[in-house]
N, C-alpha and C positions, 0 to 999 in steps of 0.2 A: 473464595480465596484458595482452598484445596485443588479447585480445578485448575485457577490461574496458574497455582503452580505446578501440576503436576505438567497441565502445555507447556510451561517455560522447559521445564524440564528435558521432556520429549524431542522438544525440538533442537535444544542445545545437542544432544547425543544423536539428531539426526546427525546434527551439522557435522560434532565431530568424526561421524565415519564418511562423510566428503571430505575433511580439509585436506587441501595440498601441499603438500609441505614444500616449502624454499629454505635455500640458504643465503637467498641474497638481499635476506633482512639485513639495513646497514642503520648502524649508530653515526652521528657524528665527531667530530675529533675532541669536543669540547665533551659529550658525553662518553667518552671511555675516560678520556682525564680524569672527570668527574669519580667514575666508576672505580679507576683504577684507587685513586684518594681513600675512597670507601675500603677496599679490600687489600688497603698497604700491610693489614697484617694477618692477611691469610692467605689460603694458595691463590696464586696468582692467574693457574689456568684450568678455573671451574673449568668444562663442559659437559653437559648433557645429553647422555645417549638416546638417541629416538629409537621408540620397542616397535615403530612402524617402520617397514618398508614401502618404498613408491608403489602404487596403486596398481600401477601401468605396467611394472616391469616384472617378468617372470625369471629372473635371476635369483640367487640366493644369497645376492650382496646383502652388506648390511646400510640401514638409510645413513645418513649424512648426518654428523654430529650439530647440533645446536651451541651455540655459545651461549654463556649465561649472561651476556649482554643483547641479546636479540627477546628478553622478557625484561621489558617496559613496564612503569608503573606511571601512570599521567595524572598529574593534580587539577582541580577547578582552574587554577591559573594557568594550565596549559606545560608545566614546568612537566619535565619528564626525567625519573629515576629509573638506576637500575636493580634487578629483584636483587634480594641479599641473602645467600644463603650461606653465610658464617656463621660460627659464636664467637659473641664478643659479649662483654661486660653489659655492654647497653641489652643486648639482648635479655642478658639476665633481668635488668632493670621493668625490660616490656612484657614479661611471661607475667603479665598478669589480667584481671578481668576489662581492663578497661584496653588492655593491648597496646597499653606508650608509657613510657618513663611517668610515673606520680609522684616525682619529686616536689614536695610542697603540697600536698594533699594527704590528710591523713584518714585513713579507712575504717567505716566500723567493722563492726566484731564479727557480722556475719557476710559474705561473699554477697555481691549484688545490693546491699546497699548503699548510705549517700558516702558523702566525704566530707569531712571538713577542713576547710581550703586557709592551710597556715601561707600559701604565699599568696597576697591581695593581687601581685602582677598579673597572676594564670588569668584574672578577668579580662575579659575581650569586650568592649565596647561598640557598639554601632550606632548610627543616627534614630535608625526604627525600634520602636516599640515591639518588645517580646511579650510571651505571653505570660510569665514569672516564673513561679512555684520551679525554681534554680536547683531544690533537691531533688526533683525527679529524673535531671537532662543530664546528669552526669555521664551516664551511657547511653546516651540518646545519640543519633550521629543525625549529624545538620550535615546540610548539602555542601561545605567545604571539606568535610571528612572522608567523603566519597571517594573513592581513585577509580581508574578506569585504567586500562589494560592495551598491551600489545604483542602477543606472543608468539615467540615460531613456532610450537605443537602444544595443546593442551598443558596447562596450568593446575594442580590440584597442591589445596592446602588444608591440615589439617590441625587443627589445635584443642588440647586436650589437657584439662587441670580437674585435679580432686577438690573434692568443697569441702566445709566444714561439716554438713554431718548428712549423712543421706541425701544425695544427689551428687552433680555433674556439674563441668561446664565444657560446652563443646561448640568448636567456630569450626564450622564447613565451609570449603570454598574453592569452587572450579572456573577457570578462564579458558577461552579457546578463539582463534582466527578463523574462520570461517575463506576467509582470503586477508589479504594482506590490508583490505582497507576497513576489514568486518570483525568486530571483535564482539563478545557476550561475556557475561561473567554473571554469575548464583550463588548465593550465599548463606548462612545463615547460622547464626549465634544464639546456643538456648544456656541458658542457667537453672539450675534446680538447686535449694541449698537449706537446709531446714534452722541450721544455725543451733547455736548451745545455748541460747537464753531461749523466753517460753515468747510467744508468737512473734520471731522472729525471721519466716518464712520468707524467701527470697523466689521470683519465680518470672524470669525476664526472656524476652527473646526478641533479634534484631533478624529480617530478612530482610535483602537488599540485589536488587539485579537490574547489571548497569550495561549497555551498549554502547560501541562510538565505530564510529562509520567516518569515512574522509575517501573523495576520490582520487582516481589515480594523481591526477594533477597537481592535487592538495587544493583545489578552487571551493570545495565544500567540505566542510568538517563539523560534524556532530558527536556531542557528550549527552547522553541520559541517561536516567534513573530512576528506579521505585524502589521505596524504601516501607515497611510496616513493620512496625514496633511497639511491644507490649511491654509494663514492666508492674507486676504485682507485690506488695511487699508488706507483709504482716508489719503492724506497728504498735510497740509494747511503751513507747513514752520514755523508757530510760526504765532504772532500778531505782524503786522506793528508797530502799536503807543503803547509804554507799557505804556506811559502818560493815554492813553482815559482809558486804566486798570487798574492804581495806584490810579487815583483820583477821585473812587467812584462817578462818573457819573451816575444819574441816566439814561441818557440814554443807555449805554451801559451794564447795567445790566443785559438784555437780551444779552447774549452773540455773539449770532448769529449778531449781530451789528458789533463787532472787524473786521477790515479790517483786512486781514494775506494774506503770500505773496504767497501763490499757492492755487486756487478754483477748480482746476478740475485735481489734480494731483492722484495715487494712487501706492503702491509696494504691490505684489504680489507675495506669497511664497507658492510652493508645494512640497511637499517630504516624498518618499517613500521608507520603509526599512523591509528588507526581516532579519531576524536573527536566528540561530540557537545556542546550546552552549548545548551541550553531553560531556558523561564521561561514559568510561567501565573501566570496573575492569577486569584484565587479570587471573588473578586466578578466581576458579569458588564460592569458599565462602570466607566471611570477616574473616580473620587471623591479627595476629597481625603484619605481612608484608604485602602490599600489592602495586599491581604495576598497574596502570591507564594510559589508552590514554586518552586525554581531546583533544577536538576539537571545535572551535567557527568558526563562518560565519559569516559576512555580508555584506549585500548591500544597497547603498542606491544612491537613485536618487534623483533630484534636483532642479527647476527651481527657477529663478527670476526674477520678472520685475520690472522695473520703469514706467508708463505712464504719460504723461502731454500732454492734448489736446492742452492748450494755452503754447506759451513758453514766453511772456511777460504778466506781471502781470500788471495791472492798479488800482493806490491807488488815491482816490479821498484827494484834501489835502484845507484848505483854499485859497489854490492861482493858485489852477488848477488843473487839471489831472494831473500824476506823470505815466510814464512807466518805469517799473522795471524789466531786466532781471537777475533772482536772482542767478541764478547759471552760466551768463557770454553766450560767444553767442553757437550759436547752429548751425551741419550743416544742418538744417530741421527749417521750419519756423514753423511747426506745427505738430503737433501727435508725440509724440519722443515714442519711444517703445523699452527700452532698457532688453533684453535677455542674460540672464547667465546662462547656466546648466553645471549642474555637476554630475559626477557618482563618485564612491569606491566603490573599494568592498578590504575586509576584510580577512585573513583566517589565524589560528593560532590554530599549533598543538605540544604538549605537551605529554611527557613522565614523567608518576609521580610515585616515590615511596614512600610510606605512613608506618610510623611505628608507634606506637600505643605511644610509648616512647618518639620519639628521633623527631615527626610532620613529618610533606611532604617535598623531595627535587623534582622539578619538573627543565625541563631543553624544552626549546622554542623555535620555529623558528614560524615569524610574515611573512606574504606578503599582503602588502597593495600598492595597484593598484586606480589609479585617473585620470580622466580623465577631465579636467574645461577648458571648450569652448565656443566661440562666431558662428557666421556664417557669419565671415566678417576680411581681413588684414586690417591694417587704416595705412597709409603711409605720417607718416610727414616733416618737416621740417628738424626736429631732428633722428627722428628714425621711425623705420618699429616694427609695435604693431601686434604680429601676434595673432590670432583666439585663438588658445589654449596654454594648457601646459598640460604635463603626465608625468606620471616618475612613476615608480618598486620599491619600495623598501622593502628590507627584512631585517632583525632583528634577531639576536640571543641574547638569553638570558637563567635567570636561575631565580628560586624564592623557597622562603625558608619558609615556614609557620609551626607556632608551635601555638596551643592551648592546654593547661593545667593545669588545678586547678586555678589559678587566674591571668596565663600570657594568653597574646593573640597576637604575631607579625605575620609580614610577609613582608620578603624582597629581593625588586626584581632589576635586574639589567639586561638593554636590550642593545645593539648596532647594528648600521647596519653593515651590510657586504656585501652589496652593496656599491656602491662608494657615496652617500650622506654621509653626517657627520652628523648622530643626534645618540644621547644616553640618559639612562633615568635610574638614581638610585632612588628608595624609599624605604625607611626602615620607618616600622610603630612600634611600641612597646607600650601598654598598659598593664596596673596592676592594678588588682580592689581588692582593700584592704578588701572590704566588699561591702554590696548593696549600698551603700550609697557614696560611698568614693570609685575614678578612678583616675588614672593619664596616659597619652599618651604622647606621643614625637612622632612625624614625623618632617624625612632631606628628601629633595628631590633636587636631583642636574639634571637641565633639559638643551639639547642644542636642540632645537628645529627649527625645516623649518616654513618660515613665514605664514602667513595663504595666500592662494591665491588671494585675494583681493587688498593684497597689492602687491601681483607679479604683476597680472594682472588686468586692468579692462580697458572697453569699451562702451562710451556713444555714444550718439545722442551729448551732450555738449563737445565743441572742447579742453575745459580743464580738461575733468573728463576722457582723455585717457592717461593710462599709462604703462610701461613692465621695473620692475625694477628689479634689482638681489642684492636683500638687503645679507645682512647676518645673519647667523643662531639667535635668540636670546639664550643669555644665562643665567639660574635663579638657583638662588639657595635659597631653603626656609626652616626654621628650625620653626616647630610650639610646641607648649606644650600646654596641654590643663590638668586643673583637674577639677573634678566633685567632690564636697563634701558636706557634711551635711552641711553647714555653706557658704559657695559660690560656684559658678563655675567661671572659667578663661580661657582665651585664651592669648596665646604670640606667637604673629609670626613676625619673622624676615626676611625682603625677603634682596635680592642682582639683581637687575636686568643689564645685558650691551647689549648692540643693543638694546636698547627696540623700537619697531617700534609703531609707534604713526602716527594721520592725525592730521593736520594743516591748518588753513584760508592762503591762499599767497595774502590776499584781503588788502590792507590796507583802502582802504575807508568805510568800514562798510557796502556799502551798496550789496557788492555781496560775495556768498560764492565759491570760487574757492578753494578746498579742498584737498590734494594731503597727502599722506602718506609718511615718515619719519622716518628716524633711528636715536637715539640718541646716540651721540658715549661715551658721559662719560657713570659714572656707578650713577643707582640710587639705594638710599638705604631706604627702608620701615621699620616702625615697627607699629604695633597694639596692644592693646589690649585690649580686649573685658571682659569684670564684668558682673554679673550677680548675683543676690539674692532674695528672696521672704521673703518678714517679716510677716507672720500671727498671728492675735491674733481675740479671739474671733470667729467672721463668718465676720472677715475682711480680705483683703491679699491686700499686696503693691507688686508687682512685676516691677523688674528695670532690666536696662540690661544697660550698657554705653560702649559705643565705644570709643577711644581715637586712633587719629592715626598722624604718623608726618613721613615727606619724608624729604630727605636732596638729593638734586639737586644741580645744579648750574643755573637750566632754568626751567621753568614752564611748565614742561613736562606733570608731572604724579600727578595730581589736587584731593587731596582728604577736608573733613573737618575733624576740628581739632578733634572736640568732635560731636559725633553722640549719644541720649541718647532716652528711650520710657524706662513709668516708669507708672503702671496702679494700679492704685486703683479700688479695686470691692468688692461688698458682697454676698457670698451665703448660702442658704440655702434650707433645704426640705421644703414642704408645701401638703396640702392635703393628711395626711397619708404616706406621703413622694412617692405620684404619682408624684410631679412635682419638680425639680429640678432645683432652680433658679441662675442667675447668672447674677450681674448686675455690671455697674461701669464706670468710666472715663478712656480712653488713654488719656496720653500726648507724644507727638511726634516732634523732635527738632534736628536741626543740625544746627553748625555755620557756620558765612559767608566764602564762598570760588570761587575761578575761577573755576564753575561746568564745564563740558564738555557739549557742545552744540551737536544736532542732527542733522542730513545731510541725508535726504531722499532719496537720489541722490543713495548714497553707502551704506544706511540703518544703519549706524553706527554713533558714537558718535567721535569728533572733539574736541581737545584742544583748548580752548581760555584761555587769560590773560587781557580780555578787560571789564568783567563785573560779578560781584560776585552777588551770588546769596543766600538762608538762613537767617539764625536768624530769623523767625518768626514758633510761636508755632501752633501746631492741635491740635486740642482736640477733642475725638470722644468718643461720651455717647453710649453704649451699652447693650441691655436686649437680654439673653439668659436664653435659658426652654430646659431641656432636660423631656419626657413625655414617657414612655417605650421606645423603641429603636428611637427615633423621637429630631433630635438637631432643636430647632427655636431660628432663629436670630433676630437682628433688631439693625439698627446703625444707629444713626443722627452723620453721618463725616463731621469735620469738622466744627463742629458748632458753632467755634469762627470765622469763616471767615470774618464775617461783624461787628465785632468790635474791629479788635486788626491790620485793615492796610489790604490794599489790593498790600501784596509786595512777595506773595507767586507763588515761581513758582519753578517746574519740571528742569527747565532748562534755560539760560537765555532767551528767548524768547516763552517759553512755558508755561504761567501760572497753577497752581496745581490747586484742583479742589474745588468749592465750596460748600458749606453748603449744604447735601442730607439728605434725609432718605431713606434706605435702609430694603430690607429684604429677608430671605431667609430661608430653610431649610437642614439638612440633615437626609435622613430616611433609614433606615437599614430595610431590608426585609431579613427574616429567615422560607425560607420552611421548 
């Protein structure tokens, strides 16, 4: 891997002392629109100076300036943005580990661990079968997360945050053109963070390096990527006594005090993905017919562990030593080393014809191949848990997409034809009145294979083995969203039946024997999400409120009622307008509810109805400088922590995090 990388390397820094630089990078009319919408509230005429002069020329000119719209950012869907180098509120919002708005997720206490997900909508649904254990992918990035590049001279980005106690977190990232149809890009995201509870070690890293190549004609266009990902994470089970934490004990204020019920536990996640995603054009120039192969890849590989050196915990209590086995007994007295891999691979090929009028009808066949194994049968009482599962399935389908003048849909409808039962309609439709003013509808009707986790799984722990044959779940969700000068909104309706859920079979509170679950009535969701900024002056109030309400007949599917962050800030220029400031208060709030607790065991989140969690406020004070391409942070989180209750927690056994000062950067480099 060292080597792979150090070639990528090498080669990218050949390239950049060949590229050629032009200025006759051109955006379209619809993308500066776009662009310009983005930056209505900052200066309006970036550009960037190239520190290169032409190769060729022996003058002492200076090179030709770069627009900040000639660096492209390109999604999986082909949709193309321009780079943003403002500060704006959102920004503030994204300066964090996961690098996007986590409004509706709330964080534990140490940097690089899970989250627990107060808005249910963040859920993203597909036909295929995942591989589960949902706490470890929180930073995990899937091949729609991936961007790909198009720049007029070298691209470099740098991101840089303090942790919570001994260590880093640091996102590297260089782009460069090679020529106008060759792009590279190298990346990589590490975390170090040791955290203030006791083995709550945090220790993650994303590398990722993506090319896209298109000829001059545009008749051939290719997206790829590797992506390899590690994410290590000490796991303590929560705090024993939430008493010695609720009652402002000055002894325990050093955190590292809290007794919690696993010291030497940790899960372990690595996964790697090979992607491609091409398109030819069968005629040899762009007409106003046109007929395209599209072709997608991919692969990815997969491990996970659970390890715990000790499998009984010992809590020191006023009346004696206490031995605790928390997750019930075990057939190993010590070292449990529990191993799950997984492969898929991918491949979907498409016949599309394109008419300039009437949009693309495209017409599909999917094969996706899975392979999720143990190295071991476990034969019980009740039944025989065998090592793996796999299974073939293929899919046909057709997709519809129309772009023009101020419509934008696309809608796709897939079924297998193989003998599994899953199928998957999504019809998308937006209208954008003007810049200012959108409206969208998405229906999505899904029967989907359960994720493998809850098929299969296999411990070291005598009650964390199981081989179930749930049934398919099925969802049906109808969202609406508008964008306007005056608000934004969101309205989603879900419909869920078999919804598969995990559950405590523990009734005495003190062990988690955790088992997965299908619910057989129907649940029914609705949300919705507000949104407005009120500025006057060089002041802005920006608010966002979530309102969500399930109707059950059993305490299934655990959300809070009202989720709300609502920031007061001031900015302005200063120094000839070299510095750009940005100051102000979050407030941050959701009410009490039965959160879903953590299970390190299966690396996922578990229903309870035994202990509610919320109502208590954050408030986090923050100073932001943008200084020519240069964002600096600085956040005191938190910083009502020690006078409004020490009743805040992540989860119920997981306390949130206390009062920090933070700080960071982000720095934009323009060869």
């Amino acid at each position: 891997m060292k080597f792979i990388f150090a070639t990528l390397f090498f080669l990218i820094i050949i390239s950049a002392s060949a590229q050629v630089k032009s200025d006759k990078s051109k955006i379209d009319s619809k993308e500066i629109k776009n662009y310009n919408q983005q930056k209505s509230n900052a200066i309006a005429n970036d550009t960037i100076s190239s520190s290169r002069s032409s190769s060729s020329s022996t003058s002492n000119k200076k090179a030709p300036k770069a627009r900040i719209d000639q660096y492209k950012i390109i999604t999986i869907e082909r949709d193309t943005i321009v780079l943003d180098t403002t500060l704006s509120i959102q920004k503030e919002y994204r300066f964090n580990y996961l690098r996007k708005d986590i409004f509706g997720l709330q964080p534990f206490a140490n940097e690089g661990q899970t989250y627990n997900t107060l808005d249910f909508g963040l859920n993203k649904f597909q036909s295929y079968p995942e591989v589960g254990f949902s706490g470890k992918h929180f930073n995990y990035l899937q091949a729609k997360d991936i961007q790909y590049y198009n720049v007029a001279t070298p691209l470099t980005e740098l991101y840089f945050k303090t942790v919570m106690e001994q260590g880093q977190n640091l996102d590297a990232f260089i782009t460069l053109n090679t020529s106008e149809q060759l792009n590279f890009s190298i990346a990589y995201k590490g975390l170090r963070s040791l955290g203030k509870y006791i083995n709550q070690l945090s220790s993650t890293g994303n590398f990722r390096f993506t090319t896209s190549y298109a000829t001059k004609n545009k008749r051939y266009a290719l997206n790829a990527h590797f992506t390899s990902q590690d994410f290590l994470n000490g796991e303590n089970g929560g705090i024993y006594n939430l008493s010695d934490f609720e009652n402002d004990d000055p002894e325990f204020k050093n955190r590292a005090r809290l007794q919690v019920y696993l010291t030497d536990a940790n899960t372990f996640m690595i996964g790697n993905r090979y992607f491609i995603d091409h398109r030819f054009r069968i005629n040899g120039n762009e007409a106003t017919n046109n007929l395209f192969i599209d072709h997608q890849f991919n692969y990815e590989h997969k491990k996970l562990e659970y390890n715990q050196t000790t499998v009984a915990t010992t809590i020191t209590t006023p009346t004696g030593d206490k031995i605790i086995y928390r997750f019930g007994d075990s057939y190993v007295l010590n070292n449990i080393k529990d191993q799950t891999r997984y492969n898929r691979m991918f491949n979907s090929i498409g016949a599309v014809y394109g008419n300039t009028l009437l949009g693309e009808f495209k017409f599909f066949i999917e094969d996706f191949r899975y392979n999720y194994y143990y190295d071991r049968v476990i034969i019980t009482e009740n039944q025989t848990i065998p090592n793996n599962i796999n299974d073939i399935i293929q899919t046909f389908g057709g997709q519809y997409s129309y772009r023009k003048n101020n419509w934008n849909g696309k809608f796709t409808y897939s079924k297998s034809i193989t003998e599994q039962n899953l199928s998957d309609l999504d019809l998308n439709l937006s209208y954008a009145f003007d810049s200012k003013n959108n409206l969208s509808v998405q229906y999505q009707n899904l029967n989907r294979i359960p994720d493998h986790s809850y098929t299969l799984f296999q411990s070291s722990y005598i009650d964390y083995n199981w081989y179930n044959n749930f049934n398919n779940e099925k969802i049906n969700s109808l969202t609406a969203k508008a964008t306007t000068q005056w608000v934004s909104a969101s309205l989603q309706l879900l419909t869920l039946n078999d919804f598969l859920y995990s559950s405590n079979d523990d009734a005495t509170g003190e062990q988690l024997l955790v088992t997965p679950k299908q619910y057989s009535s129907t649940i029914n969701y609705l949300s919705l999400n507000v949104s407005k900024e009120f500025k006057w002056w060089k002041l802005a109030l920006d608010n966002t409120l979530l309102f969500q309400q399930v109707d059950q007949s059993d305490n299934v599917l655990n959300v809070p009622q009202f989720t709300t962050r609502n920031t007061l800030y001031f900015t302005d220029y200063f120094f000839k307008k070299a510095l750009f400031l940005q100051t102000g208060v979050t407030f941050n709030y959701f009410t009490n509810y039965y959160a879903n607790d953590y299970n390190p065991v299966i690396s996922s989140f578990y229903s309870q109805s035994t202990r509610e969690i919320g109502n208590f406020p954050m408030f986090d004070f923050f100073i932001n400088a943008k200084i020519s391409q240069t964002h600096i942070y600085i956040k005191a989180e938190h910083f009502n922590s020690a006078w409004t209750g020490f009743d805040y927690y992540s989860a119920p056994n997981y306390p949130y995090r206390d009062f920090m000062i933070r700080f960071g950067l982000v720095w934009n480099f323009f060869l």
